[in-house]
mmCIF file of the N, C-alpha and C atoms, coordinates in Angstrom:
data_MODEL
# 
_entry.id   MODEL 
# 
loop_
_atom_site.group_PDB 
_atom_site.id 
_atom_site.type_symbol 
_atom_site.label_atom_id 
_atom_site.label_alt_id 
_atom_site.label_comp_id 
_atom_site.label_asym_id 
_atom_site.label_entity_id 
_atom_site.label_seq_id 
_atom_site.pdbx_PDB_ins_code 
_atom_site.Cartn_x 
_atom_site.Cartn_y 
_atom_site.Cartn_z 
_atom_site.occupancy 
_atom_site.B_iso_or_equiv 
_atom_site.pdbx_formal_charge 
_atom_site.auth_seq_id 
_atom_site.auth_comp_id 
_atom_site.auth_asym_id 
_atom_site.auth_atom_id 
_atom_site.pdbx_PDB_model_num 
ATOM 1   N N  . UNK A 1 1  ? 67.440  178.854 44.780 1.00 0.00 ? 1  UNK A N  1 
ATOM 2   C CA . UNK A 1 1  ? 68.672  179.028 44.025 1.00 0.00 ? 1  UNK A CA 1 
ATOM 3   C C  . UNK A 1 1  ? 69.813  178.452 44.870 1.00 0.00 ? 1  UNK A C  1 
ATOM 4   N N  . UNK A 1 2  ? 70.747  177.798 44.408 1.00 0.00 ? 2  UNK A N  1 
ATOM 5   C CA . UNK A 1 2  ? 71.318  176.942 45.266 1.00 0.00 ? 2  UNK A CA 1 
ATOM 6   C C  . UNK A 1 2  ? 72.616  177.484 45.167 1.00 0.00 ? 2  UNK A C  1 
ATOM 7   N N  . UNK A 1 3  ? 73.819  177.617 45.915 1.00 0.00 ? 3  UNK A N  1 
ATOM 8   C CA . UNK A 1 3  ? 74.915  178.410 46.378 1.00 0.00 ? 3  UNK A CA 1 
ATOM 9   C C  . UNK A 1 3  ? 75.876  178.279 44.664 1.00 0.00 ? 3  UNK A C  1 
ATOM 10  N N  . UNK A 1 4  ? 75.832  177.391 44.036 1.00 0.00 ? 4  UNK A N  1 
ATOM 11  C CA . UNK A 1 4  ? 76.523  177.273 42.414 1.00 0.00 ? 4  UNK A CA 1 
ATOM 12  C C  . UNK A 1 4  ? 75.860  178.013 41.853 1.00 0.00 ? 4  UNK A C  1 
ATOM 13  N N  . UNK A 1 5  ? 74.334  178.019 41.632 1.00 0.00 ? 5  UNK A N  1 
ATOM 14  C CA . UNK A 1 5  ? 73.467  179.306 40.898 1.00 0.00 ? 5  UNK A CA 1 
ATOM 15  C C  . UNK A 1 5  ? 74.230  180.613 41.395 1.00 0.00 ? 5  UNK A C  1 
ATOM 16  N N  . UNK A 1 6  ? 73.650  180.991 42.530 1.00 0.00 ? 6  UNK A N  1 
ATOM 17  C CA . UNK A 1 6  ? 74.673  181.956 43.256 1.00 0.00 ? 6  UNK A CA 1 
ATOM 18  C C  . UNK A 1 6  ? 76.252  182.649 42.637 1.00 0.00 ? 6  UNK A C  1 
ATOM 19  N N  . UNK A 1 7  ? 76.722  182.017 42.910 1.00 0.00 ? 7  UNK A N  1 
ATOM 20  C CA . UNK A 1 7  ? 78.195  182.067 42.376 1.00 0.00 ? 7  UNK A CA 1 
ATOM 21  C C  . UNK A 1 7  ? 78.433  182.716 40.673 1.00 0.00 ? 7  UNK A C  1 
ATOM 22  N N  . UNK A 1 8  ? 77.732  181.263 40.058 1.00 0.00 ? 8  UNK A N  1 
ATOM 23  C CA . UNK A 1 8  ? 77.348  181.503 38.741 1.00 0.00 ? 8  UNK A CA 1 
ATOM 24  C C  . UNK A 1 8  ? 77.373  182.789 38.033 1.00 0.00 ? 8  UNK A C  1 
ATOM 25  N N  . UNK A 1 9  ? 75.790  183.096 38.854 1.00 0.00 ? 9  UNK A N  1 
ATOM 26  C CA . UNK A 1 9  ? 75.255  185.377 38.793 1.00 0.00 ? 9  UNK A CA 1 
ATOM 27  C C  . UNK A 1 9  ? 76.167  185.951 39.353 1.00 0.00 ? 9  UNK A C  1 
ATOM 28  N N  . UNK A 1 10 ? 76.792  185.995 40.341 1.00 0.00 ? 10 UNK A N  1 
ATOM 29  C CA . UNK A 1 10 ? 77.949  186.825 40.639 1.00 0.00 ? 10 UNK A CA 1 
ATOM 30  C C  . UNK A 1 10 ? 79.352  187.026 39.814 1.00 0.00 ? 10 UNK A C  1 
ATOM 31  N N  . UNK A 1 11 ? 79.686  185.628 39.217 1.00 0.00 ? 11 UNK A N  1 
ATOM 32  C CA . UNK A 1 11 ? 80.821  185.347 38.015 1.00 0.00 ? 11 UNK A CA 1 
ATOM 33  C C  . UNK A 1 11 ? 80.494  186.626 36.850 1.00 0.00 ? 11 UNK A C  1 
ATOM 34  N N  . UNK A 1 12 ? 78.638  185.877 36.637 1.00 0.00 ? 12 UNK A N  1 
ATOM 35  C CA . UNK A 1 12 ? 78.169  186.519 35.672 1.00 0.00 ? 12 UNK A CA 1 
ATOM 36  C C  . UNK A 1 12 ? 78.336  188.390 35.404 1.00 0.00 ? 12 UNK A C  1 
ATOM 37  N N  . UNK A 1 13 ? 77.825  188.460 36.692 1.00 0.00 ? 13 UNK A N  1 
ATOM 38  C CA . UNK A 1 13 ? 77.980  190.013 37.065 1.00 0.00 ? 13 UNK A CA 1 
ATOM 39  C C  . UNK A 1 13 ? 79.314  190.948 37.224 1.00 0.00 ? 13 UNK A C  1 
ATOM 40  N N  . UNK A 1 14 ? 80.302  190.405 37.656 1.00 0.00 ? 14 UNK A N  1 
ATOM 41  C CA . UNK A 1 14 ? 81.478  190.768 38.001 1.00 0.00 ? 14 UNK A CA 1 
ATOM 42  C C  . UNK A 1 14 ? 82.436  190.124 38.085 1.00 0.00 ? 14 UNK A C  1 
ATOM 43  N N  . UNK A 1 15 ? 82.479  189.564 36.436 1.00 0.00 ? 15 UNK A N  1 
ATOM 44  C CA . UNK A 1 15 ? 83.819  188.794 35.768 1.00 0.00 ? 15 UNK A CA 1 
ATOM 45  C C  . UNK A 1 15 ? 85.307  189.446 36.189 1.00 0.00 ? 15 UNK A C  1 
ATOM 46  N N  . UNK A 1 16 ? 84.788  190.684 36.026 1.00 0.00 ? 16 UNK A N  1 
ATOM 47  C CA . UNK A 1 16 ? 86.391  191.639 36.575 1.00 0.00 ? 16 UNK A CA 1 
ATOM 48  C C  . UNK A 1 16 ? 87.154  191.713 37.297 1.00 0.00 ? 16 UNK A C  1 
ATOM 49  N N  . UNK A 1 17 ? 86.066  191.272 38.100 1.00 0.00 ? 17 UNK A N  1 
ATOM 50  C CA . UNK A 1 17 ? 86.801  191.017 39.656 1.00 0.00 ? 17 UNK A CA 1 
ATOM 51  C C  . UNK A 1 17 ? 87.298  189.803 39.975 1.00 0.00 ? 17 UNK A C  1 
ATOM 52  N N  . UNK A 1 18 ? 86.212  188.887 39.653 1.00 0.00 ? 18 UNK A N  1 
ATOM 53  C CA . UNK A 1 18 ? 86.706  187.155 39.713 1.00 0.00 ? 18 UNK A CA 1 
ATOM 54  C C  . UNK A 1 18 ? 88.236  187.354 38.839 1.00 0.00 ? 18 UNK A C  1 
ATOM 55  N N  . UNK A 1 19 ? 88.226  188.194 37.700 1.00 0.00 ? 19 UNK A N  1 
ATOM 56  C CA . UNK A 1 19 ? 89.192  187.826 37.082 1.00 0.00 ? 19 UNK A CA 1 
ATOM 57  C C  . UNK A 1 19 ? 90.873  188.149 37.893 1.00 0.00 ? 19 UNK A C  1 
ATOM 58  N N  . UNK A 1 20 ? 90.492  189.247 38.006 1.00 0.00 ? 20 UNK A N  1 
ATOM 59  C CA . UNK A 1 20 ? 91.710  189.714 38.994 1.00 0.00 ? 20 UNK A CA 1 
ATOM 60  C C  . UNK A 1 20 ? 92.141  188.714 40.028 1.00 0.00 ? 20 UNK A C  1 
ATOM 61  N N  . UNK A 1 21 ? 91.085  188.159 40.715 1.00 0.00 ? 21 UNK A N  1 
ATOM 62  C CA . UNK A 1 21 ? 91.353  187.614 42.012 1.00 0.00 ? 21 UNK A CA 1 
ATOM 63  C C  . UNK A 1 21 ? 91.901  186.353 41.446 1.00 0.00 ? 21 UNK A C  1 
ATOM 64  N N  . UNK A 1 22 ? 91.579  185.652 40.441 1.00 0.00 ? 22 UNK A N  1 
ATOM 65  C CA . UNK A 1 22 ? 92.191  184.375 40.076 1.00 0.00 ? 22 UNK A CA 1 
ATOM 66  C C  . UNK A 1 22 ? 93.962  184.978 39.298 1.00 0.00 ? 22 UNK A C  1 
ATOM 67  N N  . UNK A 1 23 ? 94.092  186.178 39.233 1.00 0.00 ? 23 UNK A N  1 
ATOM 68  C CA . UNK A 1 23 ? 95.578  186.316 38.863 1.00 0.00 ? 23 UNK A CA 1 
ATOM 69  C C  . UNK A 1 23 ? 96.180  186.552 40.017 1.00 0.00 ? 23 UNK A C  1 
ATOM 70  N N  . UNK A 1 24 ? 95.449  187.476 40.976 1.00 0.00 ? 24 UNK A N  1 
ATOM 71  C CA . UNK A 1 24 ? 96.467  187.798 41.938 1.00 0.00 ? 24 UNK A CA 1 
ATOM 72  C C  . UNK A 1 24 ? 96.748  185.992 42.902 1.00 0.00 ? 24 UNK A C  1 
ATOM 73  N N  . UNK A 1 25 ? 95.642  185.466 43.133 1.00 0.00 ? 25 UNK A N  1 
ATOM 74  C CA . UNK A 1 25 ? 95.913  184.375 43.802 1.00 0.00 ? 25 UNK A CA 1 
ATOM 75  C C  . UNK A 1 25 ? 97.215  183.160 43.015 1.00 0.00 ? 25 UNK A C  1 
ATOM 76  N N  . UNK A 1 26 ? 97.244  183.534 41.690 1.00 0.00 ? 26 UNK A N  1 
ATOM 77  C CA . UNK A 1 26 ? 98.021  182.275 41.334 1.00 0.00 ? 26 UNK A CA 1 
ATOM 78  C C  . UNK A 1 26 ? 99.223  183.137 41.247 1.00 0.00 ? 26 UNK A C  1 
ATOM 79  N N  . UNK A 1 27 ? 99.294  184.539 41.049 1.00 0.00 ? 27 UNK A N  1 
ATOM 80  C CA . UNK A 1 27 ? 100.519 184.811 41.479 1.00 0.00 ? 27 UNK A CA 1 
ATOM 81  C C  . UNK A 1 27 ? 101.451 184.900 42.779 1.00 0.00 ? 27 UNK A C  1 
ATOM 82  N N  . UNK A 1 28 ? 100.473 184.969 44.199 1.00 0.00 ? 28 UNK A N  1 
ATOM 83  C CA . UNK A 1 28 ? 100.460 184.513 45.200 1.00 0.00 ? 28 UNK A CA 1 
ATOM 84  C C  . UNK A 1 28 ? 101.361 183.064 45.459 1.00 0.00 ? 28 UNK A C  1 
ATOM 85  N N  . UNK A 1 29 ? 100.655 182.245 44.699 1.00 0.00 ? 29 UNK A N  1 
ATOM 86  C CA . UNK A 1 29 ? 100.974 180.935 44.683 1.00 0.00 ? 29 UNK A CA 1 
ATOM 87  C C  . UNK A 1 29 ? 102.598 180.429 44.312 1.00 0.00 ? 29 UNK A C  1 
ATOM 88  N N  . UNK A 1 30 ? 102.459 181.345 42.752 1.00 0.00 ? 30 UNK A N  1 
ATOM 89  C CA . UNK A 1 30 ? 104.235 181.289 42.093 1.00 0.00 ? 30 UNK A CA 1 
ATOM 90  C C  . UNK A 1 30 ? 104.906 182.134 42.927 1.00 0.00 ? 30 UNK A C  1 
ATOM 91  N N  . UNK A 1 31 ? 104.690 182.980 44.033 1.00 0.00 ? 31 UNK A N  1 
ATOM 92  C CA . UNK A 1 31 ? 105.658 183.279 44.616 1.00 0.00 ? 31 UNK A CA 1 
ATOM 93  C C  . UNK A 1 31 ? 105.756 182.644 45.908 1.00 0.00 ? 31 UNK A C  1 
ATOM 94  N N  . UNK A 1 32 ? 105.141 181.576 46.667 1.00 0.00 ? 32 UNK A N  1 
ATOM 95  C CA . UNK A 1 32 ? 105.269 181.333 47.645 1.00 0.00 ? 32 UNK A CA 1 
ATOM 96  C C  . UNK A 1 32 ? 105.817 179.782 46.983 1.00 0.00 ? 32 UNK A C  1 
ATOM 97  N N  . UNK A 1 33 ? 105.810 178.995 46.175 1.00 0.00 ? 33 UNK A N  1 
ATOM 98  C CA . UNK A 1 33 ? 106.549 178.517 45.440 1.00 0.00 ? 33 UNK A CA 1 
ATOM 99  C C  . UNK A 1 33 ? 107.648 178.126 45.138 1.00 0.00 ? 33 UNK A C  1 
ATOM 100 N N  . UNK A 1 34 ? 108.066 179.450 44.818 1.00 0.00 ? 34 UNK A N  1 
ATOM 101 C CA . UNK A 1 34 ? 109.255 180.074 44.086 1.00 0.00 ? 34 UNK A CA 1 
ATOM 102 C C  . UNK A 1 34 ? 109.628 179.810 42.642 1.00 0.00 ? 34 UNK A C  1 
ATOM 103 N N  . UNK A 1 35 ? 108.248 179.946 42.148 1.00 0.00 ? 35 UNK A N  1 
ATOM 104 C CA . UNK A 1 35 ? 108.071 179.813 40.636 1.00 0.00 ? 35 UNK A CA 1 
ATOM 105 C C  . UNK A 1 35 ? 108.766 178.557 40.356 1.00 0.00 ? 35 UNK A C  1 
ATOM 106 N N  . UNK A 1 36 ? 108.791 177.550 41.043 1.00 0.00 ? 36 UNK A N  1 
ATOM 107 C CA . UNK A 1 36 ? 108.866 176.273 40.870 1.00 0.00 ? 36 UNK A CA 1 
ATOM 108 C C  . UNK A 1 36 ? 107.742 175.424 39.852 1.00 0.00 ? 36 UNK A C  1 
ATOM 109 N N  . UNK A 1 37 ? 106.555 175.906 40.153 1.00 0.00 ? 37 UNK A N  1 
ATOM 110 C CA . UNK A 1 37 ? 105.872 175.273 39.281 1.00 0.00 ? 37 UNK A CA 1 
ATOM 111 C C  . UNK A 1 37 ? 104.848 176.657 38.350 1.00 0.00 ? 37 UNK A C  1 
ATOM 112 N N  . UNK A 1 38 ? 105.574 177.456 38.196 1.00 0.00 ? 38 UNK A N  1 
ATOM 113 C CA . UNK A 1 38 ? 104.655 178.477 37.582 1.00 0.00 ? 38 UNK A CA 1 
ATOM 114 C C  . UNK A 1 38 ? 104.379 177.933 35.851 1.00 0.00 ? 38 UNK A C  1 
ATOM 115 N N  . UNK A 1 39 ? 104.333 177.367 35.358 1.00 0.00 ? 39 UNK A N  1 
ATOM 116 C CA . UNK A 1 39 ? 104.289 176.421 34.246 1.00 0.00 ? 39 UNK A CA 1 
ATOM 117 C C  . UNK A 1 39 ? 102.555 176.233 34.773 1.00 0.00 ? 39 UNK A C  1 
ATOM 118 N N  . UNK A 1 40 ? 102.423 175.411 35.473 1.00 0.00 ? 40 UNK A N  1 
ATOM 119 C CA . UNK A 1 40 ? 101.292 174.976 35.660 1.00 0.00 ? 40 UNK A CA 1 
ATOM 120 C C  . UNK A 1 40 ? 100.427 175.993 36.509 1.00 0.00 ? 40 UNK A C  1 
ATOM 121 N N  . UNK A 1 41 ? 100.679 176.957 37.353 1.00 0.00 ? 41 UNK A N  1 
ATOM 122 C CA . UNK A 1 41 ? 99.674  177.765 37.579 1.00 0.00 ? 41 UNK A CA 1 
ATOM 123 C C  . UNK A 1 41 ? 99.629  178.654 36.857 1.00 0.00 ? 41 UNK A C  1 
ATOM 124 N N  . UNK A 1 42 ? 100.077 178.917 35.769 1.00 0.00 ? 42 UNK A N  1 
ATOM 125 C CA . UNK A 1 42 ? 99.969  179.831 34.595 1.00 0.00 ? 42 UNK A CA 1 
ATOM 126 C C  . UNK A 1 42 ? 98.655  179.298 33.799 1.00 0.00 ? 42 UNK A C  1 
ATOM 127 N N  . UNK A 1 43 ? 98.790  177.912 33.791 1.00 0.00 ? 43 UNK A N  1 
ATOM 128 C CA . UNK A 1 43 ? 97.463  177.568 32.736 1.00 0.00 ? 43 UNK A CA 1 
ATOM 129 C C  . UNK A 1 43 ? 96.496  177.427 33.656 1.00 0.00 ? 43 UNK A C  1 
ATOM 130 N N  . UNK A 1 44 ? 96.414  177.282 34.979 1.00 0.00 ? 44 UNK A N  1 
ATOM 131 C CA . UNK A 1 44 ? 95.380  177.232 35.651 1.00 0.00 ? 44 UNK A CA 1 
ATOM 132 C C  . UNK A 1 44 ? 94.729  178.670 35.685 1.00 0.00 ? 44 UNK A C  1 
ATOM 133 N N  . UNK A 1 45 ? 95.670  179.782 35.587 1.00 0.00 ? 45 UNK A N  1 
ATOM 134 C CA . UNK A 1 45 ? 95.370  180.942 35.931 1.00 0.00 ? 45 UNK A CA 1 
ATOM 135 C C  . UNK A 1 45 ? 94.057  180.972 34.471 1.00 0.00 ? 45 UNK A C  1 
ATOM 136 N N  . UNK A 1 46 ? 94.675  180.777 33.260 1.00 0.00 ? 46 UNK A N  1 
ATOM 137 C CA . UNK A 1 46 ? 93.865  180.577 32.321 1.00 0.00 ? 46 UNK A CA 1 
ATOM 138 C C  . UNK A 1 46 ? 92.855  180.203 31.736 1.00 0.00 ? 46 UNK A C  1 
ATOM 139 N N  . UNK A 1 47 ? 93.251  179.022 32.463 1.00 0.00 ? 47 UNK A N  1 
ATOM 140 C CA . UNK A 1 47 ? 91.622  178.131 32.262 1.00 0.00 ? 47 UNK A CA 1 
ATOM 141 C C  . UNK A 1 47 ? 90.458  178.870 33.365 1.00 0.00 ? 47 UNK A C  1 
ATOM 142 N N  . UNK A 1 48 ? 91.281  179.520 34.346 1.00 0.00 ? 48 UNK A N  1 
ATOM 143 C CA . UNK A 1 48 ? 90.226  179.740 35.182 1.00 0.00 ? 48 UNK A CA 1 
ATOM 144 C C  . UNK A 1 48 ? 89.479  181.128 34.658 1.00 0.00 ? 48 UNK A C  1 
ATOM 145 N N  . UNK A 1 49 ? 90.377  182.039 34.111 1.00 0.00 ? 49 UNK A N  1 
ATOM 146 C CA . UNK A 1 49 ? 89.932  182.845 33.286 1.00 0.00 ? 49 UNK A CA 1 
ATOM 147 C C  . UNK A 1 49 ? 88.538  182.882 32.071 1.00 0.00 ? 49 UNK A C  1 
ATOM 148 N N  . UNK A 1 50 ? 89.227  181.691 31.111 1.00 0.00 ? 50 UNK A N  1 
ATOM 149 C CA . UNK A 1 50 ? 88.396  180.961 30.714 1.00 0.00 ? 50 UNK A CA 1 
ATOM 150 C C  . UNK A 1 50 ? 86.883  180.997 31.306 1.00 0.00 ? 50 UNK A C  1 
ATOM 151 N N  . UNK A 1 51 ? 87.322  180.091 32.487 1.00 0.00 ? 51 UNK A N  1 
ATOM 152 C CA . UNK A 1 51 ? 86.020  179.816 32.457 1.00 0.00 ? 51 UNK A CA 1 
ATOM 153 C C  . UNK A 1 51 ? 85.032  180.632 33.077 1.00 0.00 ? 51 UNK A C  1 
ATOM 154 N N  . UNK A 1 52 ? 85.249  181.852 33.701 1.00 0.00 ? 52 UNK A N  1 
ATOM 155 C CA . UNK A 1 52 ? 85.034  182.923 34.031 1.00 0.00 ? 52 UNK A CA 1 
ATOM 156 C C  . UNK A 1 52 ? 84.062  183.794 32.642 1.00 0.00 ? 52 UNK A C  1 
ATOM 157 N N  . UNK A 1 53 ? 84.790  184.097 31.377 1.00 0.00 ? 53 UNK A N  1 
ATOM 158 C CA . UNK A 1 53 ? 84.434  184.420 30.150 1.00 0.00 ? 53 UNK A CA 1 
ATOM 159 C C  . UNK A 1 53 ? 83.128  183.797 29.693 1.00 0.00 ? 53 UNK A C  1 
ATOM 160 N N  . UNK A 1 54 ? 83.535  182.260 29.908 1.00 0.00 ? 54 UNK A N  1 
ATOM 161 C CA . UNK A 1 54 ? 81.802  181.335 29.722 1.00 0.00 ? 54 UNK A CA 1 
ATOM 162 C C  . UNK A 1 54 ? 81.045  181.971 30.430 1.00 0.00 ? 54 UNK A C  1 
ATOM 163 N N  . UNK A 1 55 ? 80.976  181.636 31.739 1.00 0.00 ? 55 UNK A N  1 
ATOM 164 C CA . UNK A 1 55 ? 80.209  181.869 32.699 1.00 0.00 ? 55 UNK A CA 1 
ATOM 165 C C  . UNK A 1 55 ? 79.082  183.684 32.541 1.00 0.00 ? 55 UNK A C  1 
ATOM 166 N N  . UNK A 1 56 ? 80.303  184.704 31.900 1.00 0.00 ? 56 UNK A N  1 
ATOM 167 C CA . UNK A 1 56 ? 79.672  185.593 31.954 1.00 0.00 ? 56 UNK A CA 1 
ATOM 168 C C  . UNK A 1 56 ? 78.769  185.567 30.999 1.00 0.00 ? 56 UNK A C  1 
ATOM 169 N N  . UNK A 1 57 ? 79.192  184.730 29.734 1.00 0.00 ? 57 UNK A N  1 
ATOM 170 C CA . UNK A 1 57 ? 78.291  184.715 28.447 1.00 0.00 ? 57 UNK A CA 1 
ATOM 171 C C  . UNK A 1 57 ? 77.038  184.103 28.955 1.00 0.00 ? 57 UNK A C  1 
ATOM 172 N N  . UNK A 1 58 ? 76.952  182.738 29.254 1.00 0.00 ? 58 UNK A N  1 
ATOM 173 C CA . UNK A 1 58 ? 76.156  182.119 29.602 1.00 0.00 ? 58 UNK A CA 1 
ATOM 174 C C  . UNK A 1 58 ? 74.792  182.975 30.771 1.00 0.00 ? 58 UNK A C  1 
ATOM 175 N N  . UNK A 1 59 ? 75.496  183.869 31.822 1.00 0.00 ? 59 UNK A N  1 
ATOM 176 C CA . UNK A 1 59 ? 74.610  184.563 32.676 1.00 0.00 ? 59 UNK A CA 1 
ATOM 177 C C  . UNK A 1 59 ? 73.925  185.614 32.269 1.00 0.00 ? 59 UNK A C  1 
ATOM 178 N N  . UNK A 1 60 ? 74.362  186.117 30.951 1.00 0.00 ? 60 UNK A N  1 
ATOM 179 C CA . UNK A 1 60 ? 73.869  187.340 30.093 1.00 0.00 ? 60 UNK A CA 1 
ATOM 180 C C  . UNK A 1 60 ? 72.812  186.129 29.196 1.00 0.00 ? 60 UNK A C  1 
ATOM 181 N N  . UNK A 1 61 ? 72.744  185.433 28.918 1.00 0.00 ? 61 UNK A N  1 
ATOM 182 C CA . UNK A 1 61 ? 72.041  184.976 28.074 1.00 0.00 ? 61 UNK A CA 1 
ATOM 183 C C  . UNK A 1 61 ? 70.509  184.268 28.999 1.00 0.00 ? 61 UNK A C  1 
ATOM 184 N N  . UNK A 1 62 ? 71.136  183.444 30.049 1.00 0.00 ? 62 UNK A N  1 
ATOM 185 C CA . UNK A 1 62 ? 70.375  183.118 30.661 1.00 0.00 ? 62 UNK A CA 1 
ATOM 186 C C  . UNK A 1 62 ? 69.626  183.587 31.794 1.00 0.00 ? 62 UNK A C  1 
ATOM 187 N N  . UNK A 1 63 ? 69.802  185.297 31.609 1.00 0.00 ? 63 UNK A N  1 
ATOM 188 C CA . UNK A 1 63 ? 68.776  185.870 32.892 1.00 0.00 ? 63 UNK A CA 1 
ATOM 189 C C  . UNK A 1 63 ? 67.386  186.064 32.792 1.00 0.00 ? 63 UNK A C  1 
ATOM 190 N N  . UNK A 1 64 ? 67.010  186.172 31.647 1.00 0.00 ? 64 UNK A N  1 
ATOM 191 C CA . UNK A 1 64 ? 66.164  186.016 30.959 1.00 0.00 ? 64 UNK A CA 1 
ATOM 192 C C  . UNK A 1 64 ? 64.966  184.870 31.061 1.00 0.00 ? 64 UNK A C  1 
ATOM 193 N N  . UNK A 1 65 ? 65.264  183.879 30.703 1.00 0.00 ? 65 UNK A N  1 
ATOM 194 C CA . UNK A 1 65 ? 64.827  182.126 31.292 1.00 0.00 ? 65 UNK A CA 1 
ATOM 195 C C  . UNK A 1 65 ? 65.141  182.006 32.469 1.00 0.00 ? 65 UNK A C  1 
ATOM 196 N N  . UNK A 1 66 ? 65.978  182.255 33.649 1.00 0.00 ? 66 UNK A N  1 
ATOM 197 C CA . UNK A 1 66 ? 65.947  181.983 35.067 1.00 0.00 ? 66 UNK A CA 1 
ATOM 198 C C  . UNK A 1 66 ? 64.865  183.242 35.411 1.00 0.00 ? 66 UNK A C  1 
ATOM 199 N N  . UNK A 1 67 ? 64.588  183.747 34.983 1.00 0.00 ? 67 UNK A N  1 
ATOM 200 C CA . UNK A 1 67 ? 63.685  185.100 35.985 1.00 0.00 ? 67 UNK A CA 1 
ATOM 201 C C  . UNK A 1 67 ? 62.315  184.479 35.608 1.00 0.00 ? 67 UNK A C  1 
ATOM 202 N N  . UNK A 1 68 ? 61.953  183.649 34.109 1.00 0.00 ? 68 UNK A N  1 
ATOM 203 C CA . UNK A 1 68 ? 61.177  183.458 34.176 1.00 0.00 ? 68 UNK A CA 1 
ATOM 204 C C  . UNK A 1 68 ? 60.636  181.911 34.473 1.00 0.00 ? 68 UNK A C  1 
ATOM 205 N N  . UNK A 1 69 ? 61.409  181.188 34.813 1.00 0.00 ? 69 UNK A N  1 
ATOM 206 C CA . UNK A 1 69 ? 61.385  179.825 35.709 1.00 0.00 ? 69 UNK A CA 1 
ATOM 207 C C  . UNK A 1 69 ? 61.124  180.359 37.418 1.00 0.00 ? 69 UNK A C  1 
ATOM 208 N N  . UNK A 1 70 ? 61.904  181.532 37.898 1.00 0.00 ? 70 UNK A N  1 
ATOM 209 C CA . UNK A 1 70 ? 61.363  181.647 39.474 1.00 0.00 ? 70 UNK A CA 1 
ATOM 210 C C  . UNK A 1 70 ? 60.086  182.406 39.490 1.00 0.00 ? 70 UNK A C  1 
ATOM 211 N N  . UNK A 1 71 ? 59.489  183.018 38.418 1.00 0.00 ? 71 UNK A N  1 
ATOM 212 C CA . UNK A 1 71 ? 58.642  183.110 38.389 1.00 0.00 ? 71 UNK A CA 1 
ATOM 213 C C  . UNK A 1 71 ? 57.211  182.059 38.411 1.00 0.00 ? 71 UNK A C  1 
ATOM 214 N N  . UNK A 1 72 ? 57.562  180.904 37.494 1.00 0.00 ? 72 UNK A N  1 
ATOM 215 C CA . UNK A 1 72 ? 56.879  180.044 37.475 1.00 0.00 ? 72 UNK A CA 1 
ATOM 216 C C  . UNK A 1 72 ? 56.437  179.482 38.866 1.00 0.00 ? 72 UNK A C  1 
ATOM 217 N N  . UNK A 1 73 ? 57.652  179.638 39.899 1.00 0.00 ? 73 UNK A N  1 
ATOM 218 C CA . UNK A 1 73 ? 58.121  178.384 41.004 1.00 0.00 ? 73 UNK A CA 1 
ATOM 219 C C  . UNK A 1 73 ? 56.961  179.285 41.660 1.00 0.00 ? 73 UNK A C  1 
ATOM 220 N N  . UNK A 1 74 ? 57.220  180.947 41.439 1.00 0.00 ? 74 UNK A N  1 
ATOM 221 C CA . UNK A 1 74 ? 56.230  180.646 42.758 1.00 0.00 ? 74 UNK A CA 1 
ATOM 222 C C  . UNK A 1 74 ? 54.767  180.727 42.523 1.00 0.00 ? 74 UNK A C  1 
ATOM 223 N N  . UNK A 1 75 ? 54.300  181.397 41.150 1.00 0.00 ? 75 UNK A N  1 
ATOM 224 C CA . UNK A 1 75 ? 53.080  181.173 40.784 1.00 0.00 ? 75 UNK A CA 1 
ATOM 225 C C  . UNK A 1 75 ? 52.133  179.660 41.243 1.00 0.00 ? 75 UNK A C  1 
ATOM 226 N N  . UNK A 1 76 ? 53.249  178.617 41.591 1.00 0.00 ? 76 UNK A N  1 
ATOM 227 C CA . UNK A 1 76 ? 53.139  177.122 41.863 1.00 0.00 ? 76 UNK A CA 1 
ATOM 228 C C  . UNK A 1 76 ? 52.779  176.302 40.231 1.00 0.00 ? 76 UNK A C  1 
ATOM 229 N N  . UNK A 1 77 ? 53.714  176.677 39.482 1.00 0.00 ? 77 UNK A N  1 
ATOM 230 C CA . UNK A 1 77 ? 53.502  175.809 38.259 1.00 0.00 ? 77 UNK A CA 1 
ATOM 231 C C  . UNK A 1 77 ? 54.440  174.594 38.639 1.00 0.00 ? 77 UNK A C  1 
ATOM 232 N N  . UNK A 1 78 ? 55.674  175.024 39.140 1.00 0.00 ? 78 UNK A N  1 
ATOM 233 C CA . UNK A 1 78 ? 56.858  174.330 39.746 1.00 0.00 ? 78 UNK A CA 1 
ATOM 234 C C  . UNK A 1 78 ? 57.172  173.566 38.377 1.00 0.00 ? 78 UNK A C  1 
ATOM 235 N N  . UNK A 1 79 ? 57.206  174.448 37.115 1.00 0.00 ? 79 UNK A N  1 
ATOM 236 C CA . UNK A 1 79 ? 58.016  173.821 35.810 1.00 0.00 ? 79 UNK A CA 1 
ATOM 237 C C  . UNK A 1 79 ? 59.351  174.353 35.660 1.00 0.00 ? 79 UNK A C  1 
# 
């Protein structure tokens, strides 16, 4: 499983937290700033949100088929 898989299941698992941490950091940001460009880390904050929301859908759907692909790997089907 390679450190993006990784990440991925953790997104997957604890969107809540990723989520927080991508607000507190871009609010971090608009204040060191000085809300000079808070326009644009506002939608970043969003999109990152966003993509956080995928990610969890996608890891609920796909634990299922990854448990049974590392299964395969080590049986040595290696499909």
């Amino acid at each position: 499983m390679s450190i993006v898989d990784k990440v991925k299941e953790m997104l997957g698992q604890h969107g809540d937290k990723a989520k927080q941490g991508v607000e507190k950091a871009g609010d971090m940001v608009d204040r060191k700033t000085g809300g000079k460009y808070s326009e644009q880390i506002d939608k970043a904050q969003q999109k990152g949100s966003e993509y956080i929301d995928r990610q969890q859908g996608q890891g609920q759907q796909g634990q299922g088929q990854q448990g049974q692909e590392e299964r395969r790997r080590d049986e040595g089907d290696g499909a």
